[in-house]
BABA-65164 format. One record per residue: residue in three letters; x, y, z of N, C-alpha, C in turn. Coordinates in pm, whole numbers, padded with zeros to 5 digits, always signed. Atoms other than C-alpha are relative to their C-alpha. Layout:
BABA-65164
ALAXYZXYZXYZ
...
***
This chain:
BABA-65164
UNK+00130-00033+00057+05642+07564+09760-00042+00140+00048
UNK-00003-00078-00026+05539+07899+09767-00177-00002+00095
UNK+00151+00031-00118+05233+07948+10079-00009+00127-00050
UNK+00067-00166-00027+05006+08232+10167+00096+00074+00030
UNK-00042-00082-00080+05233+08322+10437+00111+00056-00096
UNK-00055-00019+00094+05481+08343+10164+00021+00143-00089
UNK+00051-00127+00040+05290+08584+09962-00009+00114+00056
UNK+00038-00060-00115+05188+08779+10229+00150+00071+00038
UNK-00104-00064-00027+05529+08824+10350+00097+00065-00150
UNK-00024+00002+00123+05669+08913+10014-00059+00102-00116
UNK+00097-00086+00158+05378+09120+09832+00106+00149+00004
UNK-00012-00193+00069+05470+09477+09686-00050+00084+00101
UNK+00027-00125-00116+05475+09741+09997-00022+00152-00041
UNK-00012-00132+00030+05484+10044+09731+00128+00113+00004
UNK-00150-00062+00006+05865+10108+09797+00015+00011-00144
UNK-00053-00011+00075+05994+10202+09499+00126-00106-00075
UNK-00095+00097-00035+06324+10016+09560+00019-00075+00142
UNK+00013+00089-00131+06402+09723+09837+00040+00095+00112
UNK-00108-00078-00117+06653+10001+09974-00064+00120+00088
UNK+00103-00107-00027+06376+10272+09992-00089-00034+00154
UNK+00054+00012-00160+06264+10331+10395-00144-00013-00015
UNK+00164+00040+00019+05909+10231+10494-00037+00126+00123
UNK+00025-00044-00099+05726+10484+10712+00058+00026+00111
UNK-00018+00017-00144+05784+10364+11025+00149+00010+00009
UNK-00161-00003-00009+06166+10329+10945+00054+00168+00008
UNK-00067-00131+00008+06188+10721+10815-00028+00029+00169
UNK+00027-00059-00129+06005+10802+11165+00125-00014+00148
UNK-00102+00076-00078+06279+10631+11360+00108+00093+00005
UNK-00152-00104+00043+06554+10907+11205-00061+00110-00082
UNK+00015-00141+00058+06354+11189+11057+00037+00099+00085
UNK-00045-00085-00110+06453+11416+11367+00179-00019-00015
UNK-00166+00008+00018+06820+11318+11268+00038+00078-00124
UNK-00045-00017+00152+06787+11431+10928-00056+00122-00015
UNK+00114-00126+00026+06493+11740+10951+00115+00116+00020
UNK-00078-00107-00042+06816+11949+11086+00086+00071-00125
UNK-00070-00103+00171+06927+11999+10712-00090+00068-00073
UNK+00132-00073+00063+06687+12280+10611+00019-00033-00106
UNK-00029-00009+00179+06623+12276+10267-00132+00017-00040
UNK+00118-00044+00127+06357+12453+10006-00062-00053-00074
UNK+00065+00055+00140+06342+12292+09740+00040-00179+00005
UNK-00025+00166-00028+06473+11879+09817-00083-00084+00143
UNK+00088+00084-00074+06258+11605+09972+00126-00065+00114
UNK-00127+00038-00071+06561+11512+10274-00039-00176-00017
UNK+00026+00146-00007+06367+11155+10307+00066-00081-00173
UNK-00065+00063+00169+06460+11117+09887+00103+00004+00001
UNK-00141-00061+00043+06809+11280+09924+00066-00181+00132
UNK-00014+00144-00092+06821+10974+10222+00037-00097-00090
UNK+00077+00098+00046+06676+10720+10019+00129-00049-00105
UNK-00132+00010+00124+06955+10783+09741+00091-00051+00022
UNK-00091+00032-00039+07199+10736+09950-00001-00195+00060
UNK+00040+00129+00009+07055+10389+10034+00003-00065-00042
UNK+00018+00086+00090+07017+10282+09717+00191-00011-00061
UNK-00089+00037+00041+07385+10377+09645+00092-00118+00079
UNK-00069+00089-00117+07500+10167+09955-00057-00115-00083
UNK+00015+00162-00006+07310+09847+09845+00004-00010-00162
UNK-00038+00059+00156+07325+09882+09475+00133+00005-00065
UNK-00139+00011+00053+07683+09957+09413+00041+00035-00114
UNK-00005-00018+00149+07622+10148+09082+00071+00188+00058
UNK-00071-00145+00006+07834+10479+09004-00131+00129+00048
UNK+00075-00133-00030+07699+10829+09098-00092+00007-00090
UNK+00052+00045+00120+07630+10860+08750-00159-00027-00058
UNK+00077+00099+00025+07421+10592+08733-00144-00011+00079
UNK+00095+00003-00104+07190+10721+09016-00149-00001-00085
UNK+00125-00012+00032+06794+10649+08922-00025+00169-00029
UNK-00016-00087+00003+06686+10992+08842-00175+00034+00095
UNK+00109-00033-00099+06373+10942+09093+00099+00061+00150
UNK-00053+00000-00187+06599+11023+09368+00062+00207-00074
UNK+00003-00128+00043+06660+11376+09132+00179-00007-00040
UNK-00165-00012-00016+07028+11498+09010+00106-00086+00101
UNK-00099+00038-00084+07311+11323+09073+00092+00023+00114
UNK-00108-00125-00096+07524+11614+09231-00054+00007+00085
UNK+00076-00028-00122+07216+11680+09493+00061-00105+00060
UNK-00002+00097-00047+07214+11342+09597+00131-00057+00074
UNK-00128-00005-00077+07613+11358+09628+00013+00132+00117
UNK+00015-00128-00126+07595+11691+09793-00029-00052+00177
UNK+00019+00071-00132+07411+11521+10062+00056-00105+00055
UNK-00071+00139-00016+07597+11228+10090+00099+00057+00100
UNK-00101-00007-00066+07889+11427+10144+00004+00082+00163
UNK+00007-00108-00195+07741+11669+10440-00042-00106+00079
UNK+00041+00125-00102+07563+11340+10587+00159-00060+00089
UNK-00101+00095-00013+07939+11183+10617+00104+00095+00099
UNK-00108-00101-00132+08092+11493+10744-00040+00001+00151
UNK+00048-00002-00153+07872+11524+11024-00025-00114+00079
UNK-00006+00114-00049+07868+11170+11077-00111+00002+00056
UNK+00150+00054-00028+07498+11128+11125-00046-00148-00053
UNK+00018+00108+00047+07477+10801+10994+00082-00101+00144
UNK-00020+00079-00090+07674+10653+11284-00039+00059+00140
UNK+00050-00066-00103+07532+10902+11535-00143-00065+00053
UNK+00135+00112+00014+07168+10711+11437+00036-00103+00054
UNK-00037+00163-00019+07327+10394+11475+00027+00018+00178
UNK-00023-00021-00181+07446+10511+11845-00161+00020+00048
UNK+00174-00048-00067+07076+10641+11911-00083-00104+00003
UNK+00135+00150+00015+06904+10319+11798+00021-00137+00015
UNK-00051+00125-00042+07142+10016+11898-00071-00038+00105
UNK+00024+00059-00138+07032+09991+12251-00172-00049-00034
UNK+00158+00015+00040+06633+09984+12116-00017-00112-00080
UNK-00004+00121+00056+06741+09703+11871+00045-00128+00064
UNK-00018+00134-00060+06910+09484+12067-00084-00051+00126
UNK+00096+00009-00082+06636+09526+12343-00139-00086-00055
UNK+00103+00075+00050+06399+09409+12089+00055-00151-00052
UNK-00058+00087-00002+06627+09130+12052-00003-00113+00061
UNK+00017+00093-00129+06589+09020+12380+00132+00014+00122
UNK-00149-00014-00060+06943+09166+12477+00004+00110+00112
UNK-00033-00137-00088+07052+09426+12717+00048+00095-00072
UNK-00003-00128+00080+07032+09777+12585+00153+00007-00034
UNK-00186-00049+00039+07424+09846+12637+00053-00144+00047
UNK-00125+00148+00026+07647+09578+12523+00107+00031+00090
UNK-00086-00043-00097+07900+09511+12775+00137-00133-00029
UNK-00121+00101+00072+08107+09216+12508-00026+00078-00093
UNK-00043-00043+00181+08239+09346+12166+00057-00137-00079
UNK-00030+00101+00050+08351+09117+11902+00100+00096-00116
UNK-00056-00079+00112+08636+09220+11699+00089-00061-00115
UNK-00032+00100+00142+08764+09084+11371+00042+00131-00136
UNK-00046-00105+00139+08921+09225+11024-00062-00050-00153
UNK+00054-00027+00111+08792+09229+10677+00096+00031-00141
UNK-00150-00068+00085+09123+09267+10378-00164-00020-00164
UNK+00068-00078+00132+08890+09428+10062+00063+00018-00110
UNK-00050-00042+00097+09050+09454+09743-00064+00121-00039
UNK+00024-00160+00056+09028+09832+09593-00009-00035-00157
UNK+00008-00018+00137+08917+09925+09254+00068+00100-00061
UNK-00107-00074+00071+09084+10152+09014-00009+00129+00028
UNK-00005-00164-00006+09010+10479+09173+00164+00041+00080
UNK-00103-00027-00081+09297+10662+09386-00007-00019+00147
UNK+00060+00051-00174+09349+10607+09785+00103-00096+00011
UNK-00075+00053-00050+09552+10432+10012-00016-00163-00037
UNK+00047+00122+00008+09622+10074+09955+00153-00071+00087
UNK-00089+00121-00052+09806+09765+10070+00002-00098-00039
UNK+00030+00156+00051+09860+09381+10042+00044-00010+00115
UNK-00037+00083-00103+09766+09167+10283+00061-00139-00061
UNK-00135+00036+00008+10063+08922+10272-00076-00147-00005
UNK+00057+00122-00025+09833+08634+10391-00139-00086-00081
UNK+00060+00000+00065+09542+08686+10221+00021+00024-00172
UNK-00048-00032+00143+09666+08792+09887-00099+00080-00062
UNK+00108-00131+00024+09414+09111+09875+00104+00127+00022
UNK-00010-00108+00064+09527+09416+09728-00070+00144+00028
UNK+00116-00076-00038+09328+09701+09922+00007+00080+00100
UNK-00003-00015-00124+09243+09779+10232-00050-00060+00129
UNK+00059+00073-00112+09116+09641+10562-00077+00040+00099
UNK+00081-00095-00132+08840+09727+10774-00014-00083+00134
UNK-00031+00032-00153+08883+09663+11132-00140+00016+00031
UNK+00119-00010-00034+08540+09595+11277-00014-00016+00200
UNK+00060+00077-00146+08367+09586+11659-00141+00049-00028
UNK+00105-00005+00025+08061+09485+11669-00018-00038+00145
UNK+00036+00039-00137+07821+09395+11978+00001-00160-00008
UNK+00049+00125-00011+07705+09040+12100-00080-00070-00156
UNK+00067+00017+00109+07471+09041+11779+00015-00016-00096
UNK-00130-00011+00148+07681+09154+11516-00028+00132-00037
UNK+00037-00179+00018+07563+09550+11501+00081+00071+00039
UNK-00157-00029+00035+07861+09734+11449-00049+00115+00107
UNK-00017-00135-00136+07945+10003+11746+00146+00043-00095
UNK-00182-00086+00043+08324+10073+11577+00055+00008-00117
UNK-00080+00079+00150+08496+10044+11224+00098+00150+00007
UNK-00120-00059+00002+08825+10168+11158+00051-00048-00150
UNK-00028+00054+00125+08962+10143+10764+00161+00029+00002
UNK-00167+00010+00053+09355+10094+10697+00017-00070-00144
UNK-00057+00060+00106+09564+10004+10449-00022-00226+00039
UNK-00015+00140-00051+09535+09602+10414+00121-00053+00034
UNK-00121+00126-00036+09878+09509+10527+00049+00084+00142
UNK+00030-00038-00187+09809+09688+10897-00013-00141+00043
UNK+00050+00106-00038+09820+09399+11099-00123+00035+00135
UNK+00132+00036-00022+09507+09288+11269+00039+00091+00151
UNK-00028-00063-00141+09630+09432+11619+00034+00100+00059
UNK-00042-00171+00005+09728+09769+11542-00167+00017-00014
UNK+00155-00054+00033+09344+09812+11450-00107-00010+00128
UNK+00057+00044-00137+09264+09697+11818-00029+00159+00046
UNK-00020-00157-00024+09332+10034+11941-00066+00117-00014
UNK+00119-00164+00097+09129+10320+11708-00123-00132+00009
UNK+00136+00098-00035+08831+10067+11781-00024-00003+00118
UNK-00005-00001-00152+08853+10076+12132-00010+00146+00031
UNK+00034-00116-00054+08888+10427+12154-00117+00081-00074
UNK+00115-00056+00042+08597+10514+11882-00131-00065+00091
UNK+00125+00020-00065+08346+10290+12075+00005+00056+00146
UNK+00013-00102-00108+08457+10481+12398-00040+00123-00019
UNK+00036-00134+00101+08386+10834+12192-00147-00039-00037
UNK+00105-00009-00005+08050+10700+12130-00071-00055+00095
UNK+00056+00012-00161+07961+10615+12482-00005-00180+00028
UNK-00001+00127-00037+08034+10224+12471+00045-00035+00121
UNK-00117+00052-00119+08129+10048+12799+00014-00090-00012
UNK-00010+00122+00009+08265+09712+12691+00082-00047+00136
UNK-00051+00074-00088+08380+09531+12979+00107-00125-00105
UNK-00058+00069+00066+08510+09227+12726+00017-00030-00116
UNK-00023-00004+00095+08633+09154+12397+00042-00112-00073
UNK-00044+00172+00000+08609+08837+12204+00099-00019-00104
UNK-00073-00034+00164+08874+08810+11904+00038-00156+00012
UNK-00015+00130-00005+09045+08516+11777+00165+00015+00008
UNK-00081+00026-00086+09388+08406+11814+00136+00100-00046
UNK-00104-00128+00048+09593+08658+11579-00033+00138+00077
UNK-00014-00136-00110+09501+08935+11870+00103-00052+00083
UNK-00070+00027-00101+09786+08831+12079+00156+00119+00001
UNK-00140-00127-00023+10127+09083+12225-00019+00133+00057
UNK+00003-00105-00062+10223+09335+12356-00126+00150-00025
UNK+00106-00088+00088+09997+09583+12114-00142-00018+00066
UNK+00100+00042-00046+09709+09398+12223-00039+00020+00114
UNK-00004-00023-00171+09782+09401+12588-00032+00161+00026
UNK-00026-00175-00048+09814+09789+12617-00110+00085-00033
UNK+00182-00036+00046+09482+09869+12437-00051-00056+00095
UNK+00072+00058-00110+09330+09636+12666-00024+00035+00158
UNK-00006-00037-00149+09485+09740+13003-00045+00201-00031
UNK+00019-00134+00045+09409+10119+12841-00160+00050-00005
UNK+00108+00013+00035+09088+10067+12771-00114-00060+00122
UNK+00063+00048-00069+08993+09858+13095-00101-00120-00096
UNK+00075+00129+00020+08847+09546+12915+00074-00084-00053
UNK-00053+00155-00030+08923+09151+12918+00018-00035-00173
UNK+00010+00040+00117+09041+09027+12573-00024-00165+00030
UNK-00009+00132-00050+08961+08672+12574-00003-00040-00127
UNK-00006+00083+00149+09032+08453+12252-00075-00101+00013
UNK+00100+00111+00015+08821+08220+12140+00084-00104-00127
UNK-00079+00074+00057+09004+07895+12004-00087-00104-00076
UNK+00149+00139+00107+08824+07605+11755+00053-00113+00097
UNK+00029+00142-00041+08767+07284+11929+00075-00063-00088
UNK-00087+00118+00094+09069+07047+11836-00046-00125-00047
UNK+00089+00160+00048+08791+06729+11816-00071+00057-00147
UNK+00066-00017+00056+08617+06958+11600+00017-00055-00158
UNK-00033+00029+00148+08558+06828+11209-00104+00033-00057
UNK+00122-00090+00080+08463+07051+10940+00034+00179+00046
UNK+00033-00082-00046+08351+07367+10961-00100+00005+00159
UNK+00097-00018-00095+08231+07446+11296+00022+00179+00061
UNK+00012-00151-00030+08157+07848+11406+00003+00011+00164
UNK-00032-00065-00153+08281+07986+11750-00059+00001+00061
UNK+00151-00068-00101+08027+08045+12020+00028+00185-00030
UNK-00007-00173-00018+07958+08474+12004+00077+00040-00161
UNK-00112-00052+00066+08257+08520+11790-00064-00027-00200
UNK+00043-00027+00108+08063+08425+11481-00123+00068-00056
UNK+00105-00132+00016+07808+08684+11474+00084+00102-00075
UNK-00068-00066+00055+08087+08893+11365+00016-00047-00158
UNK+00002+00051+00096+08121+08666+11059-00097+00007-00101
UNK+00114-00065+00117+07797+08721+10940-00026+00095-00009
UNK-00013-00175+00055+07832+09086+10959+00037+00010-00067
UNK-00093+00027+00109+08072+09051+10720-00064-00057-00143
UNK+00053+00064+00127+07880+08830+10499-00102+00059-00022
UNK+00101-00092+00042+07584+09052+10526+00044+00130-00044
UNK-00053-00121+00098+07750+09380+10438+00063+00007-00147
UNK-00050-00019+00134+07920+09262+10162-00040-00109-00073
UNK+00070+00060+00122+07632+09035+10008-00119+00085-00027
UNK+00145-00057+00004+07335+09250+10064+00073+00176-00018
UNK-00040-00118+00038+07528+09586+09996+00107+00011-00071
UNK-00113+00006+00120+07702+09611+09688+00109+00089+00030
UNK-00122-00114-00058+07921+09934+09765+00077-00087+00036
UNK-00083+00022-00118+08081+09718+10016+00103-00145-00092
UNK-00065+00096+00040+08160+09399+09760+00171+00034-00004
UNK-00058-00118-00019+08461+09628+09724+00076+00122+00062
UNK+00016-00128-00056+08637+09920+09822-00002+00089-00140
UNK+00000-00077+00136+08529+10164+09558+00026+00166+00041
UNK-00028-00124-00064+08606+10470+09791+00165+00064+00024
UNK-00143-00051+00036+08917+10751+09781+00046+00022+00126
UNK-00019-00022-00132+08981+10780+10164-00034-00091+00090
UNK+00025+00116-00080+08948+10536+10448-00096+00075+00113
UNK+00074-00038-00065+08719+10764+10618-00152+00007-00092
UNK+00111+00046+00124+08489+10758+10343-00046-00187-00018
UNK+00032+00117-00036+08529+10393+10362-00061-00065+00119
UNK+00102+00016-00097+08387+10365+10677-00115+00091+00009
UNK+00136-00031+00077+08123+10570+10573-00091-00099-00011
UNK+00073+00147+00118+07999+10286+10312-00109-00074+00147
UNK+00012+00135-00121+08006+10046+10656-00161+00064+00101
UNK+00041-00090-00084+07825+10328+10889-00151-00023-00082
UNK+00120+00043+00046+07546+10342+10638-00065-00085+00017
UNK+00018+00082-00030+07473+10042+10584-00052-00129+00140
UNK+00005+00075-00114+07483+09900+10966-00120+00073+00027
UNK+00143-00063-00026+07209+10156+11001-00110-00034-00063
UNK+00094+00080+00038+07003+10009+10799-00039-00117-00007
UNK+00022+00130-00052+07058+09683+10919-00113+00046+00113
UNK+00055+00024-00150+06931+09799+11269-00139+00086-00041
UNK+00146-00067+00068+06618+10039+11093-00057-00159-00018
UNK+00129+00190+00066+06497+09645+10959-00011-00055+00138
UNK-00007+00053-00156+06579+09509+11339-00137+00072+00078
UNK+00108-00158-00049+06321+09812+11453-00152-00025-00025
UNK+00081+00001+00063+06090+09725+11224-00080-00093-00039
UNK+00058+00066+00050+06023+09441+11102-00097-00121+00075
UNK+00089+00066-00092+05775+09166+11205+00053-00093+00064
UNK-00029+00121-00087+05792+08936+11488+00011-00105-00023
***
């Protein structure tokens, strides 16, 4: 039945689109973004665009024309991605989200898990994973305790899961992570695994399903990662997908996106 509180939570805020930042969200990352002078473009719109292409999943093209020319809107996209400000934010504002969480600023477990994406008809690296029977590529994820991504790494999908250990371990060291431990499940095992680990200084520990268990039953920790997964690629179309020509571009998509997970974490009500 639909209540007040309902309404209330729910009415029309004056966004434009759902994807479109509220105030308090631009304030959070306008000092990230003010560093691209510009004359004649609103940076918060040239943002905003890029927002809407992350969660709506429609061609360049196809961009609203409130957000202005298509080409601008790519323009910026592509200097945002070079300079990797989109996961630079995400480094600046993790520890403030998971604090409001209730967590400790710096995560000191990761959670790491893979993702096999089928690709669409553009050009770019691909693969088949063998097991899955996806056609694509695979994004290698670490996320924290929560599920707020600190790492992503994109390969071909028929990388196995343990080669991707590695460039994940050393990007969340490159952005100042100190994981002490690492929860994965039971396809992290060998030598590969071991050598990242002792390289890296942190504990891999697998997490196994309860043999009484019947049904579905979800991991302790280890399924936070799971619904990262299901939130990036239900609530951000881009991601249903890989619709991107490079695997650095593909983690892009991810980078976005996680940032605007943790902008709503920031923000929203108690």
């Amino acid at each position: 039945m639909w209540t007040a509180e309902d309404r209330e939570r729910y009415k029309e805020d004056g966004r434009r689109y759902p994807s479109d930042l509220t105030d308090a969200e631009w304030e959070l990352v306008r000092s990230l973004f003010e560093r691209y002078a510009t004359l004649t473009k609103d940076l918060r719109v040239m943002v905003e665009g890029c927002l809407y292409l992350a969660g709506e999943g429609c061609r360049w093209r196809s961009l609203p024309k409130d957000f202005g020319p298509w080409q601008t809107v790519r323009g910026y996209w592509d200097r945002f991605h070079r300079d990797g400000v989109w996961a630079d934010a995400a480094a600046v504002l993790t520890p403030a989200a998971r604090a409001r969480l209730g967590k400790s600023p710096a995560p000191s477990t990761g959670i790491v898990d893979s993702q096999s994406v089928a690709s669409g008809p553009q050009r770019g690296e691909r693969g088949v994973d063998g097991h899955k029977k996806v056609r694509g590529i695979k994004r290698h994820v670490l996320t924290c305790s929560f599920g707020l991504v600190l790492a992503v790494f994109v390969s071909a999908a028929n990388l196995h899961d343990t080669h991707g250990l590695e460039p994940l371990l050393e990007r969340a060291a490159e952005a100042g992570w100190d994981l002490r431990r690492i929860k994965v499940d039971a396809i992290y095992a060998g030598p590969t695994v071991r050598a990242a680990a002792e390289r890296h200084a942190v504990e891999v520990q697998v997490s196994l399903r309860d043999p009484a268990a019947r049904g579905f039953a979800p991991l302790p920790v280890r399924w936070r990662i799971e619904a990262t997964f299901g939130t990036l690629t239900n609530r951000y179309r881009r991601l249903t997908r890989n619709l991107e020509q490079s695997p650095e571009a593909a983690e892009n998509v991810v980078e976005v996106a996680n940032l605007r997970r943790i902008l709503r974490v920031l923000t929203r009500s108690a």
